[in-house]
DRENLUMTI-918019 format. One record per residue (C-alpha): residue number from 1; residue in one letter; z, y, x. Coordinates in steps of 0.001 Angstrom, whole numbers. Each point is the difference from the previous one (the first is absolute). Layout:
BEGIN
pos,code,w,v,u
NUM,A,Z,Y,X
...
//
This chain:
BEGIN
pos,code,w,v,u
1,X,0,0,0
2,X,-499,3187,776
3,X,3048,2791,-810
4,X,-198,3286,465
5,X,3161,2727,658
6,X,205,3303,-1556
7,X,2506,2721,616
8,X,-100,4106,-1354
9,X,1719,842,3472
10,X,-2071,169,2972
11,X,1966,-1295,3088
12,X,-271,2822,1865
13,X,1751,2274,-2487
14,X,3224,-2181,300
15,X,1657,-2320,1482
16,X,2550,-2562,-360
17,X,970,-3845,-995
18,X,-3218,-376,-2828
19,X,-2861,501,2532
20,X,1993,-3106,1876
21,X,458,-1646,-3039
22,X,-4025,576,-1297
23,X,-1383,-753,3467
24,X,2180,-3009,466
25,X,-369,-979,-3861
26,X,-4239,-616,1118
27,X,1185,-2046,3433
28,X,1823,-2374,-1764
29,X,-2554,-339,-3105
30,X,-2846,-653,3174
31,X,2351,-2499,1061
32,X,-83,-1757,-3016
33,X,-3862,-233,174
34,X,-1410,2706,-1837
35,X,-1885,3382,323
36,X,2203,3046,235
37,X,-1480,3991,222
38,X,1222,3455,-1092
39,X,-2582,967,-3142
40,X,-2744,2682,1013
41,X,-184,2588,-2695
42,X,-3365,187,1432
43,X,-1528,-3196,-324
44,X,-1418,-244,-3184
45,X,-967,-3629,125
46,X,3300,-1191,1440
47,X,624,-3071,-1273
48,X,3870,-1474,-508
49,X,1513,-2816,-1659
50,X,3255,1865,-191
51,X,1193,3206,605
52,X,3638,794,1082
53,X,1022,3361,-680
54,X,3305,1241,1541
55,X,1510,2716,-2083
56,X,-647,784,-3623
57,X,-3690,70,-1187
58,X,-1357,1634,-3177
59,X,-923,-1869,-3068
60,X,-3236,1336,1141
61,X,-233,-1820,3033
62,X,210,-3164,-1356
63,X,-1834,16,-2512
64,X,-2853,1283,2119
65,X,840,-3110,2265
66,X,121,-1932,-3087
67,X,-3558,949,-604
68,X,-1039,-1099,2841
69,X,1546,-3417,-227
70,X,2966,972,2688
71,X,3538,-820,-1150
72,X,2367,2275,1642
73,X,3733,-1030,1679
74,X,2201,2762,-423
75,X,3097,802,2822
76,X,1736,2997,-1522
77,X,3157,740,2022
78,X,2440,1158,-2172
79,X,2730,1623,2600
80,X,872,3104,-1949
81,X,-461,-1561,-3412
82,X,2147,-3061,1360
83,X,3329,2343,1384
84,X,655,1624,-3081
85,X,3231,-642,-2185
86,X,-249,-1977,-3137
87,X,486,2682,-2247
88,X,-3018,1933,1648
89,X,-2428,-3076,-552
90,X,716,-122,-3521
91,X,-621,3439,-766
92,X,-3636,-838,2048
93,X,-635,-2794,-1789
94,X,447,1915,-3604
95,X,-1741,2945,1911
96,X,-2922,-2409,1199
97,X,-320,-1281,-3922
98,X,218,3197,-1816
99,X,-3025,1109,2218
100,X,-2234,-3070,-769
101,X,754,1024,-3593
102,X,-893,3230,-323
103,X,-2500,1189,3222
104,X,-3570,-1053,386
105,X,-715,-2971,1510
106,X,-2165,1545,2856
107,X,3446,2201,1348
108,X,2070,-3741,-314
109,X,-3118,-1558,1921
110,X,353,2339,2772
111,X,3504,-52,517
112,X,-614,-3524,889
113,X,2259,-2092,-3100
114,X,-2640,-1424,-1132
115,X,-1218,-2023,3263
116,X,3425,-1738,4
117,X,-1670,-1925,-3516
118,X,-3781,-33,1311
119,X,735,-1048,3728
120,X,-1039,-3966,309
121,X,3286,-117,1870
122,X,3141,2027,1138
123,X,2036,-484,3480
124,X,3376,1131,-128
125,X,1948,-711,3573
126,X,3321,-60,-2126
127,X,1321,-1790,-3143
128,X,1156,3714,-618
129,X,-3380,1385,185
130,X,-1202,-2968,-2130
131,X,2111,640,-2898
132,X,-283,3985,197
133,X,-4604,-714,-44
134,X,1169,-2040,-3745
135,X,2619,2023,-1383
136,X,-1764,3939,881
137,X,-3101,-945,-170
138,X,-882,-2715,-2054
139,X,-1065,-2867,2551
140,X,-587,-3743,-1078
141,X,2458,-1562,2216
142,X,-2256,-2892,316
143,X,-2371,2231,1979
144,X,2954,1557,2135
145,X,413,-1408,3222
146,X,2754,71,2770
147,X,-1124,-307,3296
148,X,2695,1734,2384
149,X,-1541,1492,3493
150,X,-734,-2174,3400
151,X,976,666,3733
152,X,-2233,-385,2731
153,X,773,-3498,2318
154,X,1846,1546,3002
155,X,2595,1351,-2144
156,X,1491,-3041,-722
157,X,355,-735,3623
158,X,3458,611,1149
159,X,1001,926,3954
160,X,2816,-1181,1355
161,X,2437,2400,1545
162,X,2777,3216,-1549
163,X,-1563,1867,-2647
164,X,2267,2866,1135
165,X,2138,2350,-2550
166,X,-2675,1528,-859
167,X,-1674,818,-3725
168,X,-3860,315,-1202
169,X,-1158,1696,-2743
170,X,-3902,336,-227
171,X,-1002,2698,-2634
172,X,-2072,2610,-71
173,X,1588,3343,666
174,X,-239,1091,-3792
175,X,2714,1178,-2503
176,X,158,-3404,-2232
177,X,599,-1663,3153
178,X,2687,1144,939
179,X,-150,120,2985
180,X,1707,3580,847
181,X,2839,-1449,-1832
182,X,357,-3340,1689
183,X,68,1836,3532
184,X,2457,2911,-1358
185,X,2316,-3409,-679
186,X,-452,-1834,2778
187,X,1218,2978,2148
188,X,2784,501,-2103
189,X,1001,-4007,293
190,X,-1286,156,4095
191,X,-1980,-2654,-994
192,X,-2561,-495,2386
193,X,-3851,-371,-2224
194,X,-3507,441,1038
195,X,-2317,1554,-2556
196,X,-4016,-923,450
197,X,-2239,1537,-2155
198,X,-1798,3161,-473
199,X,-607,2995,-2386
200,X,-3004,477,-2164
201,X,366,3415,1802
202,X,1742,1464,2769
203,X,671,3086,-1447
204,X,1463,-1299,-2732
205,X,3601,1531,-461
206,X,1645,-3223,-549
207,X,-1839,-1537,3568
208,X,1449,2637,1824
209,X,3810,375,-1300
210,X,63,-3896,421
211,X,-1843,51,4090
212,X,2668,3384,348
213,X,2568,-2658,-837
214,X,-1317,-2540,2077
215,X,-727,2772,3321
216,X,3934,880,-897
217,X,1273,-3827,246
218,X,-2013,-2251,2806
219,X,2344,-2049,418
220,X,542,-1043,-3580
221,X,-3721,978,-1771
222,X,-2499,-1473,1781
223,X,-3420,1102,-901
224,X,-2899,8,1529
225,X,-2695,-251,-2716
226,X,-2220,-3124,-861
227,X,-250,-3152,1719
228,X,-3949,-1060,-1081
229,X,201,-2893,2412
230,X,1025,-2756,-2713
231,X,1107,-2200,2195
232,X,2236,2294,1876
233,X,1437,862,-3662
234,X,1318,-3687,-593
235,X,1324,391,3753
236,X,2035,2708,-1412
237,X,1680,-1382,-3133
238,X,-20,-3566,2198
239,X,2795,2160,2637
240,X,1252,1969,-2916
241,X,3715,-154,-1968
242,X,-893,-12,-3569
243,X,-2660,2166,-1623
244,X,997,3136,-2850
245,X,-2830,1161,-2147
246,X,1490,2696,-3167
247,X,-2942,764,-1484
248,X,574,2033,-3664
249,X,-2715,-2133,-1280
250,X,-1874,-3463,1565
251,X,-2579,-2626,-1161
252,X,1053,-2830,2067
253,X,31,1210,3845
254,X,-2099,-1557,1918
255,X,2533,1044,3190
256,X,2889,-1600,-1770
257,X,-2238,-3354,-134
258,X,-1060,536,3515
259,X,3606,752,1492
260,X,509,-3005,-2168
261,X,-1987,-2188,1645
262,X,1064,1419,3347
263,X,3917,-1327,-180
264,X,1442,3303,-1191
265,X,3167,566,-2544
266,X,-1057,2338,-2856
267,X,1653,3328,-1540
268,X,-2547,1143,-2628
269,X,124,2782,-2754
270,X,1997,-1723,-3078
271,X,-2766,163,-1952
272,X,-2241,-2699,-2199
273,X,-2506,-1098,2433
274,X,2409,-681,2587
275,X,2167,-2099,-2180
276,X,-2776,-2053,-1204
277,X,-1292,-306,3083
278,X,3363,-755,2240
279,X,3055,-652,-2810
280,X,2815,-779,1969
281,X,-1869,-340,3555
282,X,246,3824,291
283,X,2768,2997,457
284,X,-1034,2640,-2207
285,X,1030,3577,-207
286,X,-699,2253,-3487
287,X,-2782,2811,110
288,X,482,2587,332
289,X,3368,23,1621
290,X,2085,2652,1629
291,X,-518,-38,3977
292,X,3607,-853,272
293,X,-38,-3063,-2471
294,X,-3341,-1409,1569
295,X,2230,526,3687
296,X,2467,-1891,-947
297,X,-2387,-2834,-1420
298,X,-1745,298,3143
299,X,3082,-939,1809
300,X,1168,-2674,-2285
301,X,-3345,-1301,746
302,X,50,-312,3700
303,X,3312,-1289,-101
304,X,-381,-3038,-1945
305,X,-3249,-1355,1129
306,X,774,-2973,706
307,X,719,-314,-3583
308,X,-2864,1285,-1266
309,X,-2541,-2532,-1632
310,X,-3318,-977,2039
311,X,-2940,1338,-2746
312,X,-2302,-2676,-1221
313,X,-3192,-575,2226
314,X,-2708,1879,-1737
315,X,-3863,-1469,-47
316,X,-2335,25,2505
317,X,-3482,2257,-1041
318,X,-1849,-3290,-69
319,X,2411,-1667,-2197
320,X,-749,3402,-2140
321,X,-3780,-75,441
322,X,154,-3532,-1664
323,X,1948,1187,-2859
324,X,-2432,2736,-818
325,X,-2707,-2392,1002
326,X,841,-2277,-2836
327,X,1068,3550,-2509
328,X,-4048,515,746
329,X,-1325,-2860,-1101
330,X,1795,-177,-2559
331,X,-1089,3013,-1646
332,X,-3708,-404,1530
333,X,196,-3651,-1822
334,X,1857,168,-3016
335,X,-1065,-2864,-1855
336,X,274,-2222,3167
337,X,3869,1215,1339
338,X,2851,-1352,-713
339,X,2559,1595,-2231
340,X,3002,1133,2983
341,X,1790,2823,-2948
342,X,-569,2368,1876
343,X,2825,-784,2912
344,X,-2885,107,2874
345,X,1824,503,3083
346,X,3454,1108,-243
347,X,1057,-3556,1233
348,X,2601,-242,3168
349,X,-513,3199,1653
350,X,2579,2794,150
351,X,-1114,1093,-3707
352,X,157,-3928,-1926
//
């Protein structure tokens, strides 16, 4: 088969843990034997058997796919959507019905609602995610699929040797990280942490109060932007204490699988997709929290390692590749594939 990948974001505009996951999405699906390439807007006789489509289409979209005899697989993350309290959801669910009701169908197309009922299949990396894609927008949970994300081979391979005292956290420099925050409190536990990541813009006031507070504390902040060589990154949580990631608002972290992978003791943001992803194999600390109350978690932390749970081991990217390999033909062979209720994937990963 042939499957092509669609995205609205060009790479180059951002940057982050879904290019990894997109790019590494197509190894493993190669891996498992079939044709993988990013659609050409372009081409006009580009043919598919499937098109993936990371983010949230238009009813438009897929139907025009439809047309052309292209079912479309649908990853919309759901990280803001998927943070919010309970109360807040319901009022969006009543919100997202009263508009179906009374607006025109073209403005309910375009905000996208409708391709969570057209889509020939939905990925959610979460059971949270799943259940928010039936209950807000109206997905058949037989098309809804949970396939969590992979990790890259040489993550899993552990060195031998001190991992040292010290913490990761890889994040983008950005607000909803947290990552200001995090540093703020581990200078205020004298917790030592490295932070590896960049900013979607230097002069971005947030970048620079957090690299001021880094510049102010060597010793305890250690920053010194990206690391791009993958490799050396699993080096880094392999020699590494535990790893802290607070974001405001996740989809399921594809650092938090990787540290997983790598041997490291979690302390995530107390939020849904971290307890669905880690339950009790994870320290957790509420968002947002005072820098004094996320200091003192941060030393609770480091004192009781030893305690803290090992995190499952998350999936390799061709064990994920084969999951949306058989998602594919499913959808591309409906009257030949099996009924599987629409659990594909979601088996004994970090996310089952």
């Amino acid at each position: 088969m042939r499957i092509l990948y669609d995205h609205p974001t060009p790479f180059f505009l951002a940057h982050g843990g879904l290019q990894i996951q997109i790019r590494q999405t197509m190894a493993g699906v190669r891996a498992a034997g079939h044709e993988t390439e990013f659609l050409r807007f372009w081409e006009e006789e580009a043919g598919a058997d499937v098109i993936h489509y990371f983010g949230r289409c238009s009813g438009f979209y897929i139907e025009m796919a439809r047309s052309k005899g292209i079912p479309v697989v649908m990853s919309d993350l759901l990280s803001g959507t998927g943070s919010r309290a309970p109360w807040k959801l319901t009022l969006q669910a009543a919100a997202i019905r009263t508009a179906r009701s009374v607006l025109p169908g073209f403005f309910t197309n375009r905000m996208g609602w409708e391709s969570y009922q057209q889509a020939a299949a939905l990925v959610a990396p979460t059971k949270v995610e799943k259940r928010l894609m039936i209950r807000l927008f109206g997905a058949d949970p037989h098309k809804v699929h949970i396939v969590t994300n992979g990790v890259e081979d040489f993550f899993f391979r552990h060195e031998p040797g001190d991992r040292g005292a010290r913490l990761v956290c890889t994040a983008t420099i950005t607000e909803r990280k947290r990552v200001l925050e995090l540093a703020e409190a581990a200078v205020l536990a004298a917790i030592p942490i490295r932070i590896v990541g960049r900013p979607y813009s230097e002069q971005d006031p947030y970048y620079r109060a957090f690299a001021s507070v880094a510049r102010k504390h060597p010793d305890l902040v250690l920053y010194d932007g990206p690391v791009n060589d993958r490799r050396a990154l699993a080096r880094l949580y392999q020699q590494s204490a535990g790893f802290v990631l607070l974001s405001t608002m996740e989809s399921l972290s594809l650092s938090s699988m990787e540290a997983a992978a790598s041997g490291c003791k979690l302390l995530l943001a107390d939020l849904p997709w971290a307890r669905d992803a880690f339950g009790a194999n994870a320290w957790y600390c509420p968002v947002p929290a005072a820098v004094e109350r996320t200091a003192q978690i941060l030393k609770n932390f480091v004192r009781n390692l030893s305690g803290v749970p090992t995190p499952p081991v998350p999936f390799t990217w061709n064990e994920i590749g084969r999951q949306f390999a058989r998602i594919y033909e499913g959808v591309a062979n409906p009257n030949t594939a099996g009924k599987s209720g629409g659990g594909g994937g979601g088996g004994g990963g970090a996310a089952s």
